[in-house]
Residue, then its C-alpha position, 0 to 999 in steps of 0.5 A: x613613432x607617432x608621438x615624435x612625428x607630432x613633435x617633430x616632423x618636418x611636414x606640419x600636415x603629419x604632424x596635425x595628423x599624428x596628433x589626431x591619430x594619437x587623441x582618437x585612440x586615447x579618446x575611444x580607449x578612454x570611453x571604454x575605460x569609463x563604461x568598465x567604470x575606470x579612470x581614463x588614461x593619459x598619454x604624456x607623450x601626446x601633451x608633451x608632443x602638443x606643448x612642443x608644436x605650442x612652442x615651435x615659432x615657424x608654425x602658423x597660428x591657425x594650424x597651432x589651433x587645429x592641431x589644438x582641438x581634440x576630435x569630435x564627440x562626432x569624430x569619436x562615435x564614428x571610429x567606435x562604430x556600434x553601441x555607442x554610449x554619448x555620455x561616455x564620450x563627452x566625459x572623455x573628451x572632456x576629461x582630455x580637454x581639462x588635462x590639456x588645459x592644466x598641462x599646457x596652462x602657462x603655454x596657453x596662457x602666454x599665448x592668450x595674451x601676446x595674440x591680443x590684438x593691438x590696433x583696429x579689426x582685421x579680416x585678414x588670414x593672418x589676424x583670424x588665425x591669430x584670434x582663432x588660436x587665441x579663442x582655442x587657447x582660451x577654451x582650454x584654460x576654462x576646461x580646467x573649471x577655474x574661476x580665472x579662467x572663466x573670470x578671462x572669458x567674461x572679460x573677452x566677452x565684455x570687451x571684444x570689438x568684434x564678433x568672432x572674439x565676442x561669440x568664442x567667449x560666449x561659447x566658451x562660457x555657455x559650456x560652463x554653469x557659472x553665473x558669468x554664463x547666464x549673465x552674458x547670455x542675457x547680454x547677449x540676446x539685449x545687444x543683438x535681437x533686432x538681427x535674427x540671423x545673430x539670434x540664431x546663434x543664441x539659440x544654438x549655444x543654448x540648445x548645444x550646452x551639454x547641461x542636464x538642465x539643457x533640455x528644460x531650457x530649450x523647453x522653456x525657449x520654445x516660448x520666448x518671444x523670439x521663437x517660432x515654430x513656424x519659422x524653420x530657421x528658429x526650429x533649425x537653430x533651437x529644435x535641430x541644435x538640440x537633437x543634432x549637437x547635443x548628443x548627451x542630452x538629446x540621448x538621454x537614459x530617460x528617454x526625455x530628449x526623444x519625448x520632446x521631439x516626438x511631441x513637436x513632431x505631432x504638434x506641428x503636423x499636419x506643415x510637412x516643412x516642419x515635420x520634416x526639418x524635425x524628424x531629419x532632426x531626430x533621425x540623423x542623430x542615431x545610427x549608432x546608438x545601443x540597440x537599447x536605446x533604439x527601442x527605446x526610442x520606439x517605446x517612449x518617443x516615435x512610436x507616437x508616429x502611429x497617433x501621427x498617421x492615424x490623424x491623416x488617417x481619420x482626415x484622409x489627408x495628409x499620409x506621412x511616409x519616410x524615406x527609409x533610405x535616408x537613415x539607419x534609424x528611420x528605418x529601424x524606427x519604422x521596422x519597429x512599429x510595422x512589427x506591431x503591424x500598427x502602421x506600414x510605411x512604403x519604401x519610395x523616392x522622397x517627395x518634399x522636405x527641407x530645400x535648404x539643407x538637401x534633405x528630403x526625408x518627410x513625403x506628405x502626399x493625399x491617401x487616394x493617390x495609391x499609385x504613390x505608394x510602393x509598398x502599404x501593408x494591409x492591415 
């Protein structure tokens, strides 16, 4: 039985095993649950199996916190496969982490407070897995929305003496639409903004927060003075966030977090790094998403790839082609349009992109070099 492997077993790697084999069947059962419009269920055995491994003193700190974490949205939309609906998702994931929060809170809440550290910073394994099971166990005790809880992850905010304790506050708090929220993240941005590799940071929880009022912040960012579209670490950290981390919002019903993309897309044409690090961005995102949603993708965001290449085009510039290898998406993106027989893209090895990630979606090449090109519909 997995759920007495998770609380006993001798080899801690089958337990943290069970533990996630056990979460990853509640979680996608869950998620089909609240699409038929059903509460999620819960598996006591697993909470009670988890209140145990808290318990147990032989147990490393640091595996305490892995056990801890409940899959991925990443994880869950994986196993699900196809049609996968991401609000579904987060909603279950969430309503997991709650109830975690609530069953083990008087663990948590002990353990929060006998791993604070006594003496001066260590980067020692021993110390790390000890904050990081502290920054988990603090994350649990705000799922459940109470105002002690987040009134915890202001203070460790404001206190910490180190980074680590500093950003797993912010994040815990970035989750949460409290004013404790917005006040740290303002905070934050005063202490650290002559280091724009911390800044970058800012960014991303920004971008990532799963908030319907994500999008108009990410929006509003595009204008502050730290941000610039032309430098790739701030698109990758505000652009690539957004439409990489937050699936709920990026994949919004409304089709928004696609418009906006698209928009970058085209605004940033004709710098191929640019374009590129954006449509990598919008691409790897959705491989499993509803075939309705794919349309609408096509409808209301990409098929501005059409005004796109008709600039090139009209320049006898720059020609934008993907490589449709790449993803899924693109290549369904991209089936769409030629469909409409608007545009036609060849299928060939990629010629430029993103270095620094390995990805080499965006070839941008001049139109008089056809030998370049594999396979250009006519008409």
């Amino acid at each position: 039985d997995l759920r007495l492997m998770a609380a006993h077993d001798s080899d801690p790697f089958n337990r943290w095993q069970a533990v996630q084999t056990l979460a990853t069947r509640l979680l996608v059962g869950n998620v089909a649950r609240i699409r038929a419009g059903q509460d999620p269920e819960i598996d006591e055995g697993l909470l009670d199996a988890l209140a145990i491994i808290m318990a147990d003193k032989k147990l490393e700190p640091a595996f305490i916190a892995d056990t801890l974490l409940p899959p991925s949205e990443a994880d869950i939309a994986r196993e699900i496969g196809r049609d996968v609906d991401p609000d579904a998702i987060f909603r279950a994931r969430a309503a997991l982490r709650a109830l975690m929060g609530l069953h083990l809170n008087k663990a948590l809440s002990s353990a929060y407070e006998s791993l604070a550290s006594r003496g001066a910073y260590s980067p020692d394994a021993v110390s790390a897995g000890r904050r990081t099971l502290r920054n988990v166990c603090l994350d649990l005790l705000a799922a459940t929305q109470e105002s002690h809880a987040i009134g915890l992850a202001a203070r460790q905010y404001r206190d910490a003496d180190n980074m680590t304790d500093r950003m797993a506050a912010l994040a815990t708090l970035s989750l949460h639409d409290v004013p404790e929220r917005a006040a740290a993240l303002d905070d934050f941005y005063q202490r650290y903004k002559d280091d724009p590799l911390i800044i970058d940071k800012w960014f991303v929880l920004q971008a990532a927060t799963p908030d319907p009022k994500t999008l108009d912040r990410v929006k509003a960012l595009t204008s502050h003075a730290a941000f610039s579209m032309a430098n790739p670490n701030r698109v990758r950290s505000l652009i690539g966030a957004f439409a990489q981390g937050n699936q709920t919002q990026f994949n919004r019903a409304d089709g928004q977090g696609y418009e906006f993309i698209a928009e970058k897309i085209l605004d940033t044409f004709p710098d191929a790094d640019t374009t590129s690090a954006l449509l990598v961005f919008a691409s790897e995102n959705g491989e499993a998403l509803p075939a309705a949603t794919v349309a609408e993708i096509q409808q209301k965001a990409f098929g501005d790839l059409v005004e796109l290449t008709q600039r090139a085009e009209d320049r006898q510039s720059d020609l934008v082609g993907v490589d449709l290898r790449r993803s899924g998406l693109a290549h369904r993106l991209l089936d769409g349009l030629r469909e409409h027989r608007e545009i036609g893209f060849g299928h060939r090895a990629p010629l430029a992109g993103l270095a620094d990630t390995g990805h080499h979606l965006l070839a941008a090449e001049r139109l008089d070099d056809a030998r370049a090109l594999d396979d250009v519909e006519a008409g």
